[in-house]
C-alpha positions in Angstrom: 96.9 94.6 120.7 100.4 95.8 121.3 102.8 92.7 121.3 104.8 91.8 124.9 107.9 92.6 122.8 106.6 95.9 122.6 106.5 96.5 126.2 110.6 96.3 126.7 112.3 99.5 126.1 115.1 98.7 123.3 118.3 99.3 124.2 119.4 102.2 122.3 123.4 101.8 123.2 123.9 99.3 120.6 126.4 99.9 118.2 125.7 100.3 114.6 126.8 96.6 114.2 125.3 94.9 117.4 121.5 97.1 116.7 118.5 95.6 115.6 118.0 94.5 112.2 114.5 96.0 111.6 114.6 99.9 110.4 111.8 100.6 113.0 112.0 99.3 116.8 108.9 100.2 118.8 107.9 100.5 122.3 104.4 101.3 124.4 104.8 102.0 128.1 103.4 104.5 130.9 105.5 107.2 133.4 104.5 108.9 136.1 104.3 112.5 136.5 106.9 114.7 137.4 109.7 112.3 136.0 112.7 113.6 134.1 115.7 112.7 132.1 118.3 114.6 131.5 120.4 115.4 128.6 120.8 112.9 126.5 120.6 111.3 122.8 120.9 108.1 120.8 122.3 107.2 117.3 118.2 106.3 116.3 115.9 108.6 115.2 112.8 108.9 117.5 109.3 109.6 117.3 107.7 110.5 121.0 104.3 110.0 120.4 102.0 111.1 123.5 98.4 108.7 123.8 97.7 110.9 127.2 99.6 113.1 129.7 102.0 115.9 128.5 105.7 116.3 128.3 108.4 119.4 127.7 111.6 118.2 125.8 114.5 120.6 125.8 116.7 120.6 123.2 119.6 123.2 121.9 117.1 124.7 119.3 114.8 125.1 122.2 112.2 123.8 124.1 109.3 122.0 123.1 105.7 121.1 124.6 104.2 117.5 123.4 100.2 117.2 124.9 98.3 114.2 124.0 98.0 112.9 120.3 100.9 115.1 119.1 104.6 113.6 118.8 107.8 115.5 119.2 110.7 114.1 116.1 113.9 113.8 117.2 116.7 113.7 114.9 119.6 111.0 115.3 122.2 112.2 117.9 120.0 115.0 118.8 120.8 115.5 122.9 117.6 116.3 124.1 116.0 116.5 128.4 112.6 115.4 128.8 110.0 116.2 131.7 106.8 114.3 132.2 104.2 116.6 133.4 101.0 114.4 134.0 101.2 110.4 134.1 101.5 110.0 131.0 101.0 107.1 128.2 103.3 107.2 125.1 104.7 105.1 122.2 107.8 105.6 120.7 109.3 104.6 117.4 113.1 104.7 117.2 114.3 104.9 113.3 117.6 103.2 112.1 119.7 106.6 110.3 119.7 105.3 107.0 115.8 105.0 107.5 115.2 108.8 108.0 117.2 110.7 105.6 114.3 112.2 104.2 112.7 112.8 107.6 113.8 116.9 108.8 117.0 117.3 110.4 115.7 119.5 113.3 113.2 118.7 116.1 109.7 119.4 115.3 106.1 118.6 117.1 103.8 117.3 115.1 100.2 116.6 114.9 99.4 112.6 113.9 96.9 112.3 111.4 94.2 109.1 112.3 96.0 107.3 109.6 99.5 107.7 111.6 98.2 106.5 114.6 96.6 103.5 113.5 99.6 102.5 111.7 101.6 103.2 114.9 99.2 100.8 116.5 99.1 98.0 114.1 103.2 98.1 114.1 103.7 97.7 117.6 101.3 94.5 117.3 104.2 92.5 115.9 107.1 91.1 117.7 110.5 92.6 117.2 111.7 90.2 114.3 108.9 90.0 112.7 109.8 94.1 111.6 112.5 93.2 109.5 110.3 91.8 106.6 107.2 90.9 105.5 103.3 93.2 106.9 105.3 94.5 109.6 108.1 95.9 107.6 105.8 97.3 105.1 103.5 99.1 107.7 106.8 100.7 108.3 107.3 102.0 105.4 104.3 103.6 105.3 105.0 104.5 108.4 108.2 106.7 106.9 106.1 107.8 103.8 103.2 109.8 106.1 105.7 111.1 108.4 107.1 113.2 105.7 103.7 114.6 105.2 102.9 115.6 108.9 102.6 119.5 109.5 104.8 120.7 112.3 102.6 122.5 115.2 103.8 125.4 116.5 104.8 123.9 120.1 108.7 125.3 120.3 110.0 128.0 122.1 113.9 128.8 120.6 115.9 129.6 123.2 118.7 131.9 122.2 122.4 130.2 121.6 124.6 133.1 123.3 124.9 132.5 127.3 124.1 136.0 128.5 120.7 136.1 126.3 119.7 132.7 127.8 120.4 133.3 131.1 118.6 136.9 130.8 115.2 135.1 129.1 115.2 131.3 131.4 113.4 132.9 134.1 110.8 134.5 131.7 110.5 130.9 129.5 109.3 128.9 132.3 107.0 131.5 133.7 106.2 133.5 131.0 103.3 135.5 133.3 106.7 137.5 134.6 105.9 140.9 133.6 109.8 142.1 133.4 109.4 144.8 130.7 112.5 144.1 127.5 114.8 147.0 129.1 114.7 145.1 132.3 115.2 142.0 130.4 117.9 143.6 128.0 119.6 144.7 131.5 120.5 141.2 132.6 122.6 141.0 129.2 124.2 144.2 129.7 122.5 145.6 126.8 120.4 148.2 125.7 116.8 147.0 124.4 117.7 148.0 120.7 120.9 145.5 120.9 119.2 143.3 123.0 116.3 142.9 120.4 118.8 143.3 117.4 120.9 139.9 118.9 117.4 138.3 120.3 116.1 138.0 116.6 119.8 137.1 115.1 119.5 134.2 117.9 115.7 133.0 117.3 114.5 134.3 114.1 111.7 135.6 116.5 111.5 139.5 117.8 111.6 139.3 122.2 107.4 140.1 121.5 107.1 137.3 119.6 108.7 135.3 121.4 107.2 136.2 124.7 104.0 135.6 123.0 105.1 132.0 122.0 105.9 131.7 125.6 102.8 132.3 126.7 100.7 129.8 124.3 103.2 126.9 125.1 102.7 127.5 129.2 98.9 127.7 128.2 98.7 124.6 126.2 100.7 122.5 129.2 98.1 124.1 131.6 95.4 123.0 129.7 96.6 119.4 129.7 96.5 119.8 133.1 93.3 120.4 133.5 92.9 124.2 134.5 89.9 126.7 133.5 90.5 128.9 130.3 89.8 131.7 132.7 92.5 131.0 134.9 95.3 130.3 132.5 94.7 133.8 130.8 94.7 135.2 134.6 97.8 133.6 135.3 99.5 135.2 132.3 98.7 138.7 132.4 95.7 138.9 129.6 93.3 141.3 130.8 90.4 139.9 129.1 89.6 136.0 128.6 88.7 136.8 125.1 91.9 138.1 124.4 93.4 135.3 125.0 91.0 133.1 123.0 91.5 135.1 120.1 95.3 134.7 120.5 95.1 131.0 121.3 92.7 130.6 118.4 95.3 132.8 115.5 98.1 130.8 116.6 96.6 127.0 116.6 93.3 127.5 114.9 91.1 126.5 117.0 89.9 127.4 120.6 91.9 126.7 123.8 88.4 124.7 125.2 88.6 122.5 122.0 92.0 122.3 121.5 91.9 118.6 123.0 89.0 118.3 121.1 90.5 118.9 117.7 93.2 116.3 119.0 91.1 113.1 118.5 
């Protein structure tokens, strides 16, 4: 049972000298869909964890897509916008600095093991105080010890850091069924498609196919949270074939897009 504690949002403005004592403060609530935040960030370390709905947070590395049993890691004093795209139930974990200097230094989705959620669970059972020592504090620290075992999942869609290449790509990254070919795309930078590509990849450390590609299985895994047909989504975004899509859904997650959900409990 989550404690009442639990169910207060923590006030993350503290100063380093007025914040919480424990290492880890937690918190367990429910949002409603289509709410947003904008930009923003906090001197903690946060872990997003999503029990059901779905969520996009944007970030200046890029954008990422968090369904249900996967958390998105967000460094200290990372700005990041988030968008809830279903009701959606979540827990977060917010991490002291000094807590997480072994923890990646970049934003990262991540898939929780069984172990990781449970522990997640039994933390937020205990009040607030009771964090800074004794079960609670050492769940924590287990806490922090599987965390730096979690495999990232390839949710993130880097967005390029020069102006002109993000404002020629924004369209095509939140509707990635655009079928703008990479001279048209290229055009809106006011480059060829061999500069274009040759910045693109200095940018992303992705080619433009690639990352069109990535596109395309991030939109599909936020439609699937929502519910729509494997059919449809690889209608909607220009695959000729269902199959096709399957197999590309499949390569890049390892597993089908009609068990992905599945493979998440």
């Amino acid at each position: 049972m989550i404690h009442p504690d639990n169910h207060i949002h923590p006030d993350l403005s503290l100063a380093a000298h007025q914040d919480y004592p424990a290492a880890i403060v937690g918190y367990d609530g429910a949002i409603r869909k289509g709410t947003h935040y904008d930009r923003h960030h906090h001197r903690r370390a946060q872990l997003f964890h999503i029990v059901s709905g779905a969520v996009t947070v944007e970030t200046e590395r890029g954008t990422f897509v968090a369904p249900p049993e996967r958390a998105v890691w967000i460094p200290c004093d990372v700005g990041h916008a988030v968008t809830y795209l279903q009701d959606t139930e979540q827990r977060f974990l917010f991490f002291r600095p000094e807590a997480v200097e072994h923890l990646p230094l970049v934003p990262a989705v991540i898939r929780l093991s069984p172990l990781l959620r449970e522990l997640i669970v039994a933390f937020l059972g205990y009040d607030r105080e009771a964090a800074v020592d004794g079960p609670a504090a050492r769940i924590g620290a287990v806490i922090l010890d599987q965390l730096a075992t979690e495999p990232a999942a390839p949710l993130h869609l880097p967005m390029p850091v020069s102006t002109r290449l993000r404002r020629a790509v924004g369209a095509l990254a939140a509707d990635p069924s655009l079928t703008e070919s990479l001279t048209e795309i290229a055009g809106k930078a006011a480059l060829s498609a061999r500069s274009f590509e040759r910045h693109f990849r200095a940018e992303t450390d992705m080619s433009f196919r690639a990352w069109r590609q990535q596109a395309r299985l991030m939109k599909a895994v936020e439609w699937l949270s929502l519910g729509l047909p494997v059919g449809e989504i690889a209608e909607r975004l220009g695959y000729e074939q269902p199959s096709a899509f399957v197999a590309g859904f499949r390569k890049a997650f390892g597993v089908t897009p009609g068990r992905y959900f599945d493979d998440a409990s």
